[in-house]
C-alpha positions as CSV (number, residue, x, y, z in Angstrom):
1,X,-10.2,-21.6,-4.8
2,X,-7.8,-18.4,-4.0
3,X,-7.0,-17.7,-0.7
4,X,-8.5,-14.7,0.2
5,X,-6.4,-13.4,2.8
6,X,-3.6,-11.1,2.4
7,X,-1.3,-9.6,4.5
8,X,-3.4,-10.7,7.0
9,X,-6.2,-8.6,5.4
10,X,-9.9,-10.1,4.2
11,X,-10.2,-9.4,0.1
12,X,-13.3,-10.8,-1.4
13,X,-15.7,-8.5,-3.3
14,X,-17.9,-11.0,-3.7
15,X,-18.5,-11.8,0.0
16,X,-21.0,-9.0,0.8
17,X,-20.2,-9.1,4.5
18,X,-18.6,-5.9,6.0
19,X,-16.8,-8.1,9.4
20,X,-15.1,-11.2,9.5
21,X,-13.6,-14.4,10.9
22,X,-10.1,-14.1,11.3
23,X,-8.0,-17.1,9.7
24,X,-8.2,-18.4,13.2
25,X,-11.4,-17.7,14.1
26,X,-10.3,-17.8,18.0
27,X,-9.0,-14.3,17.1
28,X,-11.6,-12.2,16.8
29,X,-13.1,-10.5,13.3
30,X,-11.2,-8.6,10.8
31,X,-12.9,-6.2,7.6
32,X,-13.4,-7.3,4.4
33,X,-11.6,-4.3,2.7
34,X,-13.1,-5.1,-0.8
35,X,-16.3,-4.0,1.1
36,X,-16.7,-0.2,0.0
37,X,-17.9,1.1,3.4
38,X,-14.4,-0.8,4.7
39,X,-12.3,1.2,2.5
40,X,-14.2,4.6,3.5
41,X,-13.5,4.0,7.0
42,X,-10.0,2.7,6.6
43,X,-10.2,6.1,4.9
44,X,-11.7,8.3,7.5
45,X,-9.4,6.5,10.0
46,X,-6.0,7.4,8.1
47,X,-7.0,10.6,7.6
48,X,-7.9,11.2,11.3
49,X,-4.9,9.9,12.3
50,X,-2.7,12.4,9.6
51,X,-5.1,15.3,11.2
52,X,-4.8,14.0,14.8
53,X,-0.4,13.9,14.8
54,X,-0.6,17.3,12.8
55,X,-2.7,18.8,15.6
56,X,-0.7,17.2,18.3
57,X,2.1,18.8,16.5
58,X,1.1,22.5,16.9
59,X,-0.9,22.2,20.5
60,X,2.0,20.6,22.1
């Protein structure tokens, strides 16, 4: 069995849950970015960051 953790990051497309136990449970949930509704919002959320520094940029 593979471990399928990396980086500190849930990879298992074969798990069909979106959230998940941490390694150490005791620390809260993590995504399972093999999930394709993970990877859209990791998406979104890069994106909105890239928009959100640019905008900062030219307001400020």
């Amino acid at each position: 069995m593979r471990n399928k953790y990396s980086w500190g990051l849930y990879n298992d497309p074969h798990d069909p849950r979106l959230i998940v136990p941490k390694m150490n449970p005791m620390m809260g949930w993590t995504l399972n970015i093999a999930h394709r509704q993970a990877r859209l919002g990791l998406a979104v959320m890069v994106i909105g960051g890239v928009v959100g520094v640019v905008a900062s940029a030219f307001l400020h």
